[in-house]
C-alpha positions in Angstrom: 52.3 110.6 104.6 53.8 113.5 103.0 55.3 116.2 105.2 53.9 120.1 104.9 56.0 122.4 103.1 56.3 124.3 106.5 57.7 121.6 108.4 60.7 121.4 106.9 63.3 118.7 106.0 62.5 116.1 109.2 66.2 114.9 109.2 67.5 118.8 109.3 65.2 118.8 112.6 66.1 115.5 114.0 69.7 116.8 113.5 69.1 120.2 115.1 67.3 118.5 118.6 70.4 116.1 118.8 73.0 119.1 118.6 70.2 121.6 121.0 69.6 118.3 123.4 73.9 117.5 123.5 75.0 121.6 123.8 72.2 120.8 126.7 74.2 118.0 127.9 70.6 116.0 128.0 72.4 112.8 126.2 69.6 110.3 125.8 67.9 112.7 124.2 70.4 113.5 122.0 71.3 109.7 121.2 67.5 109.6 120.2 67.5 112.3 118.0 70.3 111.1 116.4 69.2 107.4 115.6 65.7 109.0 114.3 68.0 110.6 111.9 69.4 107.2 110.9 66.3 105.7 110.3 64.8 108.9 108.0 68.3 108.8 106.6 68.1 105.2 105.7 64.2 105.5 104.9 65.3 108.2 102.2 68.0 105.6 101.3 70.2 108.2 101.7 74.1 107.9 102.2 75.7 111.6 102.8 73.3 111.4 105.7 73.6 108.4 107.0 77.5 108.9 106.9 76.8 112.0 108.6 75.3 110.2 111.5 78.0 107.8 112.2 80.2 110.9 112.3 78.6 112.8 114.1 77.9 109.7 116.6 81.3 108.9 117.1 82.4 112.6 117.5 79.6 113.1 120.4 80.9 109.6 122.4 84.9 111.0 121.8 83.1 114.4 123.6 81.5 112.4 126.0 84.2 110.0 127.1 86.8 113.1 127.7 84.4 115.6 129.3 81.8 113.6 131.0 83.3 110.1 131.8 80.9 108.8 134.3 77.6 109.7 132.0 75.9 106.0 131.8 76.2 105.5 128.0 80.0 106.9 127.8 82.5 103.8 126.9 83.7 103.2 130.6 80.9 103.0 131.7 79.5 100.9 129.0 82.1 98.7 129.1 82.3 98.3 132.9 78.5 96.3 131.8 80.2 94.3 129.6 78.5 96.6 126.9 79.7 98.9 123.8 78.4 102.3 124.1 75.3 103.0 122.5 76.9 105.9 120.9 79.5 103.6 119.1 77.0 100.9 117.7 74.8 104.0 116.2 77.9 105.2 114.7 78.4 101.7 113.1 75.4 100.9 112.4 74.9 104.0 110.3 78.3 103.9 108.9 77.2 99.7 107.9 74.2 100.6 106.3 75.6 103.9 104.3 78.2 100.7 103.1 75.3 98.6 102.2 73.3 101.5 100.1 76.6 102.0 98.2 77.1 98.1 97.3 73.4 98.1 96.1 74.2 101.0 94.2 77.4 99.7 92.7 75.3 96.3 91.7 72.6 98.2 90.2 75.3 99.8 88.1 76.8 96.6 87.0 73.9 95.4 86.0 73.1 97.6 83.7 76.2 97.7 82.1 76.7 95.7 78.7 77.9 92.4 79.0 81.1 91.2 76.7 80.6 89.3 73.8 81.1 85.3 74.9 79.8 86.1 79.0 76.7 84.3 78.2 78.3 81.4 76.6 80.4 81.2 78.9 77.7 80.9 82.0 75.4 78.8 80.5 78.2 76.7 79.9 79.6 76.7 83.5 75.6 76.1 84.4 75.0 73.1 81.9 78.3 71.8 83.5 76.6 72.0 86.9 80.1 73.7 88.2 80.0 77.1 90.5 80.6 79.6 88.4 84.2 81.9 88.5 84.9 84.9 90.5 83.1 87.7 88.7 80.8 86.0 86.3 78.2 88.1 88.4 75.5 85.2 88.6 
């Protein structure tokens, strides 16, 4: 389902109620925000954003942890659980799967470049031999 042209970009807004819900100091909300900007972010296949969020993620937990210790997601008090913050595993899981779009992207590329004369001979060879191909034969 297409969004309206009056509606805006939906990450731009996801990102603007996690900064008005934080400044608010209402940080569940905020945290919620945020991740629905990782998952549009990741929808779009997009890694500026997604970068963005781990950022941002991990610059809102540093916030928390020095100004409002005792908040129930901070890293104390996460940790006092046994836990990680939830605030730190957004940040690395939208820092993980920005890494993960850029492999797939790098791949892509490799496959579409030429191969060099005597790569094919080569892996058929090492596949008729029924040996595991070398490092970098890319098969």
């Amino acid at each position: 389902m297409a969004a309206s042209p009056e509606c805006g970009d939906l990450y731009e807004r996801l990102m603007h109620i996690n900064r008005e819900a934080f400044d608010g100091a209402h940080y569940d909300t905020a945290y919620h925000a945020l991740a629905a900007a990782l998952h549009f972010a990741q929808d779009q296949r997009d890694e500026g954003r997604l970068s963005a969020v781990a950022r941002i993620a991990s610059e809102q937990i540093t916030w928390i942890d020095r100004h409002t210790p005792a908040y129930h997601h901070s890293t104390t008090s996460a940790v006092a659980r046994g836990n990680d913050s939830i605030y730190a595993m957004l940040s690395r899981q939208a820092h993980t799967r920005a890494q993960i779009l850029r492999q797939e992207r790098e791949r892509g590329r490799e496959a579409r470049e030429p191969s060099r004369p005597g790569d094919d001979a080569a892996a058929g060879a090492t596949r008729a031999a029924g040996e595991d191909p070398p490092p970098g034969m890319g098969l």
